[in-house]
C-alpha positions as a Markdown table, in Angstrom:
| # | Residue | x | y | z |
|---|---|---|---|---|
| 1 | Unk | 100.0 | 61.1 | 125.8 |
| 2 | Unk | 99.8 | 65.0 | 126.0 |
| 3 | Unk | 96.5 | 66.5 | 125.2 |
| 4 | Unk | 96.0 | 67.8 | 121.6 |
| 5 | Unk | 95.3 | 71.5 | 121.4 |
| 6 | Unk | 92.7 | 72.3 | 118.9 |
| 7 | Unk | 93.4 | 75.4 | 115.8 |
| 8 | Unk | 91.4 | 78.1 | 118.3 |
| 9 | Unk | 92.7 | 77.4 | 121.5 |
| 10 | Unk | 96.3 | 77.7 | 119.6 |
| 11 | Unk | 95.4 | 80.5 | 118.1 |
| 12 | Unk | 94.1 | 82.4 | 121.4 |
| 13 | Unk | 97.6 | 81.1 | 123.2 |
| 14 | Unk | 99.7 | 82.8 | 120.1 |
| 15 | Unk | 97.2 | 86.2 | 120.4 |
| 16 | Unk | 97.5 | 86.2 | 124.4 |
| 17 | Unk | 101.5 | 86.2 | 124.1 |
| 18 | Unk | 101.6 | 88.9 | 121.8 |
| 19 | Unk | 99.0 | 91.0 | 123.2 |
| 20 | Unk | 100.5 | 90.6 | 126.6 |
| 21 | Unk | 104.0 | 91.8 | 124.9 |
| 22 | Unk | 103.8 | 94.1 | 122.9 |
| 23 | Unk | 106.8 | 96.6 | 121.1 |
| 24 | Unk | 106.5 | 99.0 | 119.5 |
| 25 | Unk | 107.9 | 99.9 | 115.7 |
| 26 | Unk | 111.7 | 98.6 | 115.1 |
| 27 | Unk | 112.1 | 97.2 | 118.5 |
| 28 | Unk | 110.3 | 94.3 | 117.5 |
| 29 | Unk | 112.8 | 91.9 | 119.2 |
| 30 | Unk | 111.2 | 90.1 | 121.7 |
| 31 | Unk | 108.5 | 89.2 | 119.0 |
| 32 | Unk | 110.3 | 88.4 | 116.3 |
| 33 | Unk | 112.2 | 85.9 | 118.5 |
| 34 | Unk | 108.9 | 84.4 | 119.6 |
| 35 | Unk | 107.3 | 84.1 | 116.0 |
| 36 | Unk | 110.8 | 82.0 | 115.0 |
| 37 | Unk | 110.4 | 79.8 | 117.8 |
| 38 | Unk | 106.9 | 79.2 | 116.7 |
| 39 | Unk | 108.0 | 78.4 | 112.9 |
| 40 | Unk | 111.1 | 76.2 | 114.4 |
| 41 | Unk | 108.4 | 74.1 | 116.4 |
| 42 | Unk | 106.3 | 73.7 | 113.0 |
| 43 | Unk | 109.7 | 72.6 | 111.5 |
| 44 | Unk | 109.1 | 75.7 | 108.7 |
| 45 | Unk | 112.2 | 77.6 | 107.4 |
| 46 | Unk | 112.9 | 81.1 | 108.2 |
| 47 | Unk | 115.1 | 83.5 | 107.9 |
| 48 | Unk | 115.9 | 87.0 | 110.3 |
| 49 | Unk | 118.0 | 89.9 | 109.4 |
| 50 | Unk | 120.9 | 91.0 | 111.7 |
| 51 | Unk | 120.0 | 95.0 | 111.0 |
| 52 | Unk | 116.4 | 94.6 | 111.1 |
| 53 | Unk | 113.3 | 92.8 | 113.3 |
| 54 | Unk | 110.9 | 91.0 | 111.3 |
| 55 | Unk | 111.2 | 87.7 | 109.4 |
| 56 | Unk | 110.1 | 85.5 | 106.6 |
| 57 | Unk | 109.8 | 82.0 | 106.7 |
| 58 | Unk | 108.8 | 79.6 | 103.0 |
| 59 | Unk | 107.2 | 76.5 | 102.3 |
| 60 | Unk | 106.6 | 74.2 | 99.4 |
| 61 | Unk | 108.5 | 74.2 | 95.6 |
| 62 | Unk | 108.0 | 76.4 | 92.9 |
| 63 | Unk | 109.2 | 79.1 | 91.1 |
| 64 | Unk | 106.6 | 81.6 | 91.8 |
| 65 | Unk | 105.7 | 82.8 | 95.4 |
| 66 | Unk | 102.8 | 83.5 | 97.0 |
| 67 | Unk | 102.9 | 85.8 | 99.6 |
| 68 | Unk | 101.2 | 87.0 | 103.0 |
| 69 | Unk | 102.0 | 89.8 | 105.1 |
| 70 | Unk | 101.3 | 90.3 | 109.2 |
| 71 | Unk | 102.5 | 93.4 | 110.4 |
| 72 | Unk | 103.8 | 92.6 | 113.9 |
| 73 | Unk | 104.5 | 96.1 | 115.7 |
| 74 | Unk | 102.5 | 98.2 | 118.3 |
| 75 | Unk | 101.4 | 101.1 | 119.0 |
| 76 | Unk | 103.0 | 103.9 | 122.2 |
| 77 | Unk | 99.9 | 105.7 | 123.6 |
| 78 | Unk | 98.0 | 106.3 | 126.8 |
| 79 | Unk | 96.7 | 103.6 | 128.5 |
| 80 | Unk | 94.5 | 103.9 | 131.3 |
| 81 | Unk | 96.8 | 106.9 | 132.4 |
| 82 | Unk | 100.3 | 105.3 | 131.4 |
| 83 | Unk | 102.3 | 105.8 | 128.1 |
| 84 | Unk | 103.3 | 102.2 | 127.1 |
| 85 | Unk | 103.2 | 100.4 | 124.1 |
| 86 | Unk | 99.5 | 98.8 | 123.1 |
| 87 | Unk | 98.6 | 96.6 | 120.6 |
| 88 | Unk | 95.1 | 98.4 | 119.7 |
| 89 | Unk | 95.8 | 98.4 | 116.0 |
| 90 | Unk | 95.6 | 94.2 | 116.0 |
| 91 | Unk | 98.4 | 93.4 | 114.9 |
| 92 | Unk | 98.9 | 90.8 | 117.6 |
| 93 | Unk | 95.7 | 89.5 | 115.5 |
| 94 | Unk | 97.3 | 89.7 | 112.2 |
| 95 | Unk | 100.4 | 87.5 | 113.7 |
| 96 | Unk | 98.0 | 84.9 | 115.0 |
| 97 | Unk | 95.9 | 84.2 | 111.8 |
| 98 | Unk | 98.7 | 84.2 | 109.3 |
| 99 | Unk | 100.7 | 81.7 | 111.7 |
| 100 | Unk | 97.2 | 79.7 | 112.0 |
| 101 | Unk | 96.8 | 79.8 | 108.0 |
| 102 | Unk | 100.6 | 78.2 | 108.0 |
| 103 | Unk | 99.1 | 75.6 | 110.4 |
| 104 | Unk | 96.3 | 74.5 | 108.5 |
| 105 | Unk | 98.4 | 74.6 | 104.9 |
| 106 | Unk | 102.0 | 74.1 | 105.8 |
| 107 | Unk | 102.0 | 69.8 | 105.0 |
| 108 | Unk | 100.0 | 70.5 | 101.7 |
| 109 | Unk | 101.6 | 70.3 | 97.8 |
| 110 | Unk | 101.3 | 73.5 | 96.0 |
| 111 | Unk | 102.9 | 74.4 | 92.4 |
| 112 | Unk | 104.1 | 77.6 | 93.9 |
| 113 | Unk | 106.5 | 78.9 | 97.6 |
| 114 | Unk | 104.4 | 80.3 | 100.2 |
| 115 | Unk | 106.3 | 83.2 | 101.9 |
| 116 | Unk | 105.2 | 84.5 | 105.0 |
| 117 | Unk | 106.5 | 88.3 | 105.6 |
| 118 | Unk | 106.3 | 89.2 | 109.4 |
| 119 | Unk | 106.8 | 93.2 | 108.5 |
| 120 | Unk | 107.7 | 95.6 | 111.7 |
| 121 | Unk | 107.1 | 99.1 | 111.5 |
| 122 | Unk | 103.8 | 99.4 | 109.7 |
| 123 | Unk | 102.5 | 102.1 | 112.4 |
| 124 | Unk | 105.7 | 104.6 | 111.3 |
| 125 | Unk | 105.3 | 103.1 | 107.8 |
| 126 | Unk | 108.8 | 102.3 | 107.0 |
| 127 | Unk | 108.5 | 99.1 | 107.6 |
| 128 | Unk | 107.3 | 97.6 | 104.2 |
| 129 | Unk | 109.9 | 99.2 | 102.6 |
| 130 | Unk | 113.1 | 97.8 | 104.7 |
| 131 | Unk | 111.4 | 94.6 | 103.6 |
| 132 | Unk | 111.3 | 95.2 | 100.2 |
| 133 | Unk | 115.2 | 96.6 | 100.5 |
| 134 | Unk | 115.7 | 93.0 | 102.1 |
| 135 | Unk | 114.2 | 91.6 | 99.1 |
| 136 | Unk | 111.5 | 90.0 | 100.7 |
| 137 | Unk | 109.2 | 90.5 | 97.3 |
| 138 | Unk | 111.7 | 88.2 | 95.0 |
| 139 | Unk | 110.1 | 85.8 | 92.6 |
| 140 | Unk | 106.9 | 87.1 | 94.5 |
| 141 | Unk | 103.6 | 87.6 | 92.1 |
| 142 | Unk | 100.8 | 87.5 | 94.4 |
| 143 | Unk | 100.9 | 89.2 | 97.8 |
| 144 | Unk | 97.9 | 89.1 | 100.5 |
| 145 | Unk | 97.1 | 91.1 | 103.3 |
| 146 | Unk | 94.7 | 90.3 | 106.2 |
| 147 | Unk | 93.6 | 92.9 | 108.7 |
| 148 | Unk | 90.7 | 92.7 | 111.3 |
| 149 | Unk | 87.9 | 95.5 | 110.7 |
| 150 | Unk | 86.6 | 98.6 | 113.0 |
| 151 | Unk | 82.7 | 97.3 | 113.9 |
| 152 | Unk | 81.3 | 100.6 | 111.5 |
| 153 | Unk | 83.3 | 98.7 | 108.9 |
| 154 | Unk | 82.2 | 95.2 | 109.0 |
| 155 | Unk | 80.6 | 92.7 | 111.3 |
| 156 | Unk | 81.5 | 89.5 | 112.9 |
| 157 | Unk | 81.0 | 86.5 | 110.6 |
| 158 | Unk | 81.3 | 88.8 | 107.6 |
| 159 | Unk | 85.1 | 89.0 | 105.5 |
| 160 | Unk | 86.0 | 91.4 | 102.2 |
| 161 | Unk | 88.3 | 89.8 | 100.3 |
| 162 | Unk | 89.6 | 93.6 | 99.9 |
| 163 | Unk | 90.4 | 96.8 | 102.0 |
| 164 | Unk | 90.9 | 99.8 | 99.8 |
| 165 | Unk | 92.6 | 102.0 | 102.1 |
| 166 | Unk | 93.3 | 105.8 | 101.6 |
| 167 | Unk | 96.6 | 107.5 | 101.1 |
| 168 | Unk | 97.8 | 110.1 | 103.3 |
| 169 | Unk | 101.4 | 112.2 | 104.1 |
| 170 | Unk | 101.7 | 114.5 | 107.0 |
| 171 | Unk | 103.4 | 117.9 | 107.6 |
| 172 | Unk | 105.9 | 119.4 | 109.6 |
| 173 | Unk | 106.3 | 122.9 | 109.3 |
| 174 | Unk | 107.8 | 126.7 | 111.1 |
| 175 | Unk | 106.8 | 129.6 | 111.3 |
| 176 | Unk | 109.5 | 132.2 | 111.2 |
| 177 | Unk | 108.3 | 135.6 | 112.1 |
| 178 | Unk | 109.2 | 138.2 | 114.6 |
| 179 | Unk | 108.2 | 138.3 | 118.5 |
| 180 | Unk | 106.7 | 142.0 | 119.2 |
| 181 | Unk | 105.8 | 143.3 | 123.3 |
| 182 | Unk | 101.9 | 143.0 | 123.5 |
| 183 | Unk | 101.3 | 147.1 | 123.3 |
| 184 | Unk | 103.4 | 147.2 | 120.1 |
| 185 | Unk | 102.1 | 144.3 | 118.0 |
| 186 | Unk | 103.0 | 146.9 | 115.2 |
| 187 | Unk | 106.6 | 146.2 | 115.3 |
| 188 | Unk | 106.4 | 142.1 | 115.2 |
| 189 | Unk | 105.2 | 139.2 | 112.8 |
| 190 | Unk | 102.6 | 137.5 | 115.0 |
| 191 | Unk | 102.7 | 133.6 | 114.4 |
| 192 | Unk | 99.3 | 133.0 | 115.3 |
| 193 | Unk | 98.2 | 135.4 | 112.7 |
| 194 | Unk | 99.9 | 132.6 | 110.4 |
| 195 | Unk | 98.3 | 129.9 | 112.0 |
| 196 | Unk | 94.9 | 131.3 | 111.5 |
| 197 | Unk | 95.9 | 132.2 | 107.6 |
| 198 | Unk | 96.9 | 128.6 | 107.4 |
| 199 | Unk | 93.6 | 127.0 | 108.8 |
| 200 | Unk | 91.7 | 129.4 | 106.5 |
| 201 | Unk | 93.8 | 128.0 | 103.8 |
| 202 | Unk | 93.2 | 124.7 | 104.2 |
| 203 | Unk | 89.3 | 125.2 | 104.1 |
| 204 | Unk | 89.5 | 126.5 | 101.0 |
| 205 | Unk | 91.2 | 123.9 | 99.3 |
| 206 | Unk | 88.6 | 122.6 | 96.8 |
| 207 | Unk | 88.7 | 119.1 | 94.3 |
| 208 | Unk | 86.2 | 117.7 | 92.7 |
| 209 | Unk | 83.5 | 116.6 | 95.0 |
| 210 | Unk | 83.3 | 113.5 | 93.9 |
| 211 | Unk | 86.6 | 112.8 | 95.5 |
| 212 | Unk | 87.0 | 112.2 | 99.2 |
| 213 | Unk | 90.1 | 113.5 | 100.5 |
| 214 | Unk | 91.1 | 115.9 | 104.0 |
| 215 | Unk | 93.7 | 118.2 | 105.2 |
| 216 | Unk | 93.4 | 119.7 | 108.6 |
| 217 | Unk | 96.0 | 121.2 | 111.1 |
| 218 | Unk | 96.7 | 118.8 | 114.1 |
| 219 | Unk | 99.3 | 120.4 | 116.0 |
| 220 | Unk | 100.1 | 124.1 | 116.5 |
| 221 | Unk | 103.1 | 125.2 | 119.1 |
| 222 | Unk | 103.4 | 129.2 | 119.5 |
| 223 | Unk | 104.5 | 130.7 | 122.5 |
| 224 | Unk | 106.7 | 134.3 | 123.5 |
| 225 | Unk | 107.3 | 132.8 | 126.6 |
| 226 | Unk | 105.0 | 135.4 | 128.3 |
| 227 | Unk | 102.1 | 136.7 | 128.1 |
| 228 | Unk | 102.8 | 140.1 | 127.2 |
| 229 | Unk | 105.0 | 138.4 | 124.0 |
| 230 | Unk | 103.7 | 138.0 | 121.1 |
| 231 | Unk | 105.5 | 135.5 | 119.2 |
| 232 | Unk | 106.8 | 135.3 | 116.4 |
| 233 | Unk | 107.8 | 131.8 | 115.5 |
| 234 | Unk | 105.4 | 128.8 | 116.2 |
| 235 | Unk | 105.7 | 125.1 | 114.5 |
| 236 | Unk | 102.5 | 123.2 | 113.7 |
| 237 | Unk | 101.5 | 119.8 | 111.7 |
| 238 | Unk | 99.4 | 119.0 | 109.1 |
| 239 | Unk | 97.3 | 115.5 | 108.3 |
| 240 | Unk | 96.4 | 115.1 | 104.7 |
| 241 | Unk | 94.6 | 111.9 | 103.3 |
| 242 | Unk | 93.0 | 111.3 | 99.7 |
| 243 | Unk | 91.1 | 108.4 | 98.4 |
| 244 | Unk | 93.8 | 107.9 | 95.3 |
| 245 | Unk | 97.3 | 108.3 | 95.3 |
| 246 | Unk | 96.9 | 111.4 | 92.4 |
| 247 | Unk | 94.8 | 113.1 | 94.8 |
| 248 | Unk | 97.0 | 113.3 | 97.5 |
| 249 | Unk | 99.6 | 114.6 | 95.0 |
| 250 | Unk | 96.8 | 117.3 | 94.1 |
| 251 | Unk | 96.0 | 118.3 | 98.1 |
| 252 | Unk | 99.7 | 118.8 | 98.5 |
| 253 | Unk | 100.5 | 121.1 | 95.7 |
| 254 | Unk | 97.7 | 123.6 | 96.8 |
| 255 | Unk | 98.9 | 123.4 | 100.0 |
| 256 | Unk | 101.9 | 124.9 | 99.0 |
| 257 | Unk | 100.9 | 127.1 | 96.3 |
| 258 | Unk | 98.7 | 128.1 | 99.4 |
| 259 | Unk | 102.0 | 128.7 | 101.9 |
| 260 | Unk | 103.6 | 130.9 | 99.4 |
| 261 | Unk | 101.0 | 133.2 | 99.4 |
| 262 | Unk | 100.6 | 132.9 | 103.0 |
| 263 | Unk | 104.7 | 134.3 | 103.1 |
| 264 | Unk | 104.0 | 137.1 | 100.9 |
| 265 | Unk | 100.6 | 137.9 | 103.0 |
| 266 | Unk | 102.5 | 137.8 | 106.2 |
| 267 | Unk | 106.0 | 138.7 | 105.4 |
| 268 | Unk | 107.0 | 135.6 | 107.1 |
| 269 | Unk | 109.3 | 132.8 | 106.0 |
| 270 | Unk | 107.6 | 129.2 | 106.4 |
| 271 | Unk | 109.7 | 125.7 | 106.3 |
| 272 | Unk | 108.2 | 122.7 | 105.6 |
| 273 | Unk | 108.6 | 118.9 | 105.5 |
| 274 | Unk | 106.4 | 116.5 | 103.9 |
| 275 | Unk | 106.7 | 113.1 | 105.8 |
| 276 | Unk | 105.4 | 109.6 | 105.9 |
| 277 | Unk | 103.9 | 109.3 | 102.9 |
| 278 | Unk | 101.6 | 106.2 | 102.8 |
| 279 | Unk | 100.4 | 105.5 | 99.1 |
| 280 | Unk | 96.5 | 104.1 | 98.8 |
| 281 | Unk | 95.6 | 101.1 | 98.0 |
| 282 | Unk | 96.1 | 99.5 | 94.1 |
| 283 | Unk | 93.8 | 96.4 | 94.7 |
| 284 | Unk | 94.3 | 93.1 | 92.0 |
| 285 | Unk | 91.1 | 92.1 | 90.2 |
| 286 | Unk | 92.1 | 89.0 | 90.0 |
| 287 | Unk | 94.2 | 89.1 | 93.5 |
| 288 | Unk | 90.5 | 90.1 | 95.1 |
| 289 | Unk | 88.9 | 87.6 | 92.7 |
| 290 | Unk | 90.9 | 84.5 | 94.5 |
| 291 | Unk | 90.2 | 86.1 | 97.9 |
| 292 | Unk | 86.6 | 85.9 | 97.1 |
| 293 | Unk | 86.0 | 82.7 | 96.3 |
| 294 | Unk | 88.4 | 81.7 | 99.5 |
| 295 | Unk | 86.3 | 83.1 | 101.4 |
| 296 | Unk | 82.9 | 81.6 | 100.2 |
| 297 | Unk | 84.7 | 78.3 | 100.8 |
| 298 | Unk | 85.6 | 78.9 | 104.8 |
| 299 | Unk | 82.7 | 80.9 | 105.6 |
| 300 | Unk | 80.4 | 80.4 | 102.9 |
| 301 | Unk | 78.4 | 83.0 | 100.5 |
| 302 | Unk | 76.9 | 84.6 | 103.9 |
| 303 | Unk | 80.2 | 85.4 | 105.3 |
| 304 | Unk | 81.2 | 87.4 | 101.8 |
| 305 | Unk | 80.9 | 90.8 | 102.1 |
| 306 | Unk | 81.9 | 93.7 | 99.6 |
| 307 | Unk | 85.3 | 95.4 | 99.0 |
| 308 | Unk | 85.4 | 97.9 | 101.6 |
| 309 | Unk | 87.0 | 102.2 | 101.0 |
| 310 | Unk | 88.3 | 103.3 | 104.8 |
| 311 | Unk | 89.9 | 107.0 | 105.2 |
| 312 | Unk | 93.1 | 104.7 | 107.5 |
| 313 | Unk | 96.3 | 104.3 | 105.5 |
| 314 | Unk | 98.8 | 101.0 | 105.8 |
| 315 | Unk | 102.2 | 100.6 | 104.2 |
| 316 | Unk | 101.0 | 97.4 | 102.6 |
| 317 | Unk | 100.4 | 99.1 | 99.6 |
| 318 | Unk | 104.2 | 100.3 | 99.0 |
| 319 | Unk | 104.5 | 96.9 | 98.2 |
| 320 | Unk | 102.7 | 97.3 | 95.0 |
| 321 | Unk | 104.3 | 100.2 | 94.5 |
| 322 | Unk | 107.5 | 99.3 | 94.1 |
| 323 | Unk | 106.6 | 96.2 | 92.4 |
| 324 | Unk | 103.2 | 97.3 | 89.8 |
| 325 | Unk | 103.3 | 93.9 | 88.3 |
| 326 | Unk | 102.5 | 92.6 | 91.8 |
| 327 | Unk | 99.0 | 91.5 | 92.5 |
| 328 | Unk | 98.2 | 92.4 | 95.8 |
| 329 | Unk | 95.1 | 92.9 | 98.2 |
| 330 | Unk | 94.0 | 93.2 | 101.9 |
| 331 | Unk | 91.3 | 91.0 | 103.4 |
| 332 | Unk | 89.5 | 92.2 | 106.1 |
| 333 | Unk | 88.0 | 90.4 | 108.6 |
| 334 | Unk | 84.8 | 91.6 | 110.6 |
| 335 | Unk | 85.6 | 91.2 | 114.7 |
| 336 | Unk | 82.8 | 93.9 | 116.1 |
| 337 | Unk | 86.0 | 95.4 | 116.8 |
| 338 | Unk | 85.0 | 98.6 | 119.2 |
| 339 | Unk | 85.5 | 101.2 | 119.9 |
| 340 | Unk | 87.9 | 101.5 | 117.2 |
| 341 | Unk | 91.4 | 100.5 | 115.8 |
| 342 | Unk | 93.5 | 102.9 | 117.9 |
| 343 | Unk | 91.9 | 103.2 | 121.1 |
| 344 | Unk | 93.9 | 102.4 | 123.9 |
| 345 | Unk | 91.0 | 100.2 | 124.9 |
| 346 | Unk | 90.0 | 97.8 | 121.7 |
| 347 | Unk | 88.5 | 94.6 | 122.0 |
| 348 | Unk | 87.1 | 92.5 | 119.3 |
| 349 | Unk | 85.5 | 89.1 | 119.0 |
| 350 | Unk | 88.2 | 86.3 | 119.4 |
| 351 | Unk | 86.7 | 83.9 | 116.8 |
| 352 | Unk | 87.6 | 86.4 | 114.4 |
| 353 | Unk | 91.4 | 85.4 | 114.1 |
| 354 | Unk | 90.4 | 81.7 | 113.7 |
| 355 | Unk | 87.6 | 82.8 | 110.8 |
| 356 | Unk | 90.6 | 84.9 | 109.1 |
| 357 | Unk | 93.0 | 82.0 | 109.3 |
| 358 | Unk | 90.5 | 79.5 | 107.3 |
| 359 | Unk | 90.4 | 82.0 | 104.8 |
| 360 | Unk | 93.8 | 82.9 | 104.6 |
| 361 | Unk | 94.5 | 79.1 | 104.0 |
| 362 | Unk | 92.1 | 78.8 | 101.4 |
| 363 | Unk | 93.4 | 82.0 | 99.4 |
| 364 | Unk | 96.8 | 81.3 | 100.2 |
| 365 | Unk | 96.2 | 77.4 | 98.8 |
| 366 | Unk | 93.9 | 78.3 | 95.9 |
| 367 | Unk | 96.8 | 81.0 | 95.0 |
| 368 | Unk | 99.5 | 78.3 | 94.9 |
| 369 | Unk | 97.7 | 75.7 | 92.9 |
């Protein structure tokens, strides 16, 4: 008889293989054809899309669906002097403990489906919404999140049974002025100028203080080529991130109230274009409620730990947005994940994955019954 592998060292195999092979957003291929193997070894139903990595897979009877969502993309960044795709935003984590919830739950009886969404594409946030295009949300009323926690966040051993994440939208924009030689700056439109009037700008944007929200410039390109040029045209980005969702909408119309006074100021033309817009979270009471409790049941009242506000964005939340009836939230687990989501160089406490998928089975069984 073959030996029986236990829920952790499953769990650590599943993490291993991702985390050794990683892909980055919409070229998901290799892992979505390694997450179906996995569900076609559990004997669970699934279903891939011929225009589109990711899957779903379903279990039980019902007319209503629970659902759970790992995002299963990477990131492309510097490693150790290499560009190469990383997973240092743990999403090879998030695969693992929603396939390890499905392993502790999938022979139950519930009242209700379980759907399991494996999303690509979170990290250029499109991602949710090809799902949703792909109808991945019908009959759905619940939906839950799980993502593991930056160590300034939350602990090892602890879990919030939600993550209220910020919104944010970034900026592309040009600067369209005139180059001018360096002893007649006279006779030109000097981009930088611009720049500078743009970074002023932006620090004299004020809201209410009681709101947190940022915009700050994080890429500026100008260059006549020489350095006797003074140039005229330059492009330059712009990161923007609010609490709420009507805040973001408030940054981004004085923003441009802001660039068409900048024009006139200048006599300059400026082009913009808002992109990836990532909406903030729109956490269920009662979503959050059933999370709660789950989690005092794996990990007991000393493993609870408050709903959690972090300035980072995902595109779980355009979920609820096209569907408000849905009741949705984002549990996050604490990994003394260091030394932070991004860095080329995370690492985070294994156990983590196996404490998130005990409480991702509770919530997703107490949701179902």
């Amino acid at each position: 008889m073959g030996k029986t592998i236990s829920l952790e060292e499953t769990i650590y195999q599943w993490f291993d293989h991702f985390h050794n092979y990683p892909e980055v957003s919409w070229k998901e291929f290799k892992t979505t054809k390694k997450i179906a193997s996995i569900l076609k070894e559990m004997n669970v139903s699934f279903q891939t899309f011929e225009d589109c990595t990711g899957l779903i897979a379903e279990i039980g009877r019902g007319e209503d669906v629970i659902a759970v969502r790992a995002d299963i993309d990477a990131l492309w960044q510097e490693v150790d002097g290499e560009m190469r795709a990383n997973h240092s935003c743990g999403h090879d984590a998030n695969i693992s403990m929603v396939l390890g919830a499905l392993t502790l739950i999938k022979n139950e009886t519930f009242n209700k489906r379980i759907r399991l969404i494996f999303q690509p594409a979170e990290e250029t946030g499109g991602g949710s919404l090809a799902m949703i295009d792909r109808n991945v949300l019908e009959d759905v009323t619940q939906l839950f999140g799980v993502h593991l926690r930056p160590q300034e966040e939350l602990p090892f051993g602890k879990v919030t049974p939600a993550i209220h994440h910020g919104a944010a939208v970034f900026l592309q924009g040009r600067i369209i002025g005139v180059d001018a030689h360096g002893a007649r700056p006279h006779q030109g439109k000097n981009a930088i100028d611009v720049l500078f009037g743009i970074q002023q700008m932006l620090k004299n944007i004020y809201i209410n203080p009681a709101e947190v929200y940022s915009a700050k410039l994080t890429k500026m390109i100008a260059d006549g080529g020489s350095v006797n040029i003074i140039p005229g045209s330059a492009t330059f980005s712009i990161d923007v991130r609010a609490q709420k969702n009507q805040v973001l909408e408030e940054v981004k119309h004085m923003i441009e109230s802001g660039f068409s006074y900048i024009q006139n100021q200048f006599e300059i033309e400026l082009e913009w274009e808002w992109l990836d817009m990532t909406p903030g979270a729109e956490v269920s009471p009662h979503a959050a409620k059933i999370a709660e409790l789950s989690i005092i049941e794996a990990v007991g009242m000393e493993g609870l730990a408050d709903p959690i506000m972090t300035p980072g964005s995902d595109d779980f939340h355009f979920y609820t947005v096209r569907k408000p009836s849905l009741q949705a939230t984002m549990i996050g687990v604490g990994a003394n994940l260091g030394p932070g989501l991004h860095h080329p160089n995370m690492t985070f406490e294994k156990e983590a994955m196996v404490v998130g998928a005990k409480v991702l089975a509770k919530t997703l069984m107490n949701a179902a019954r």
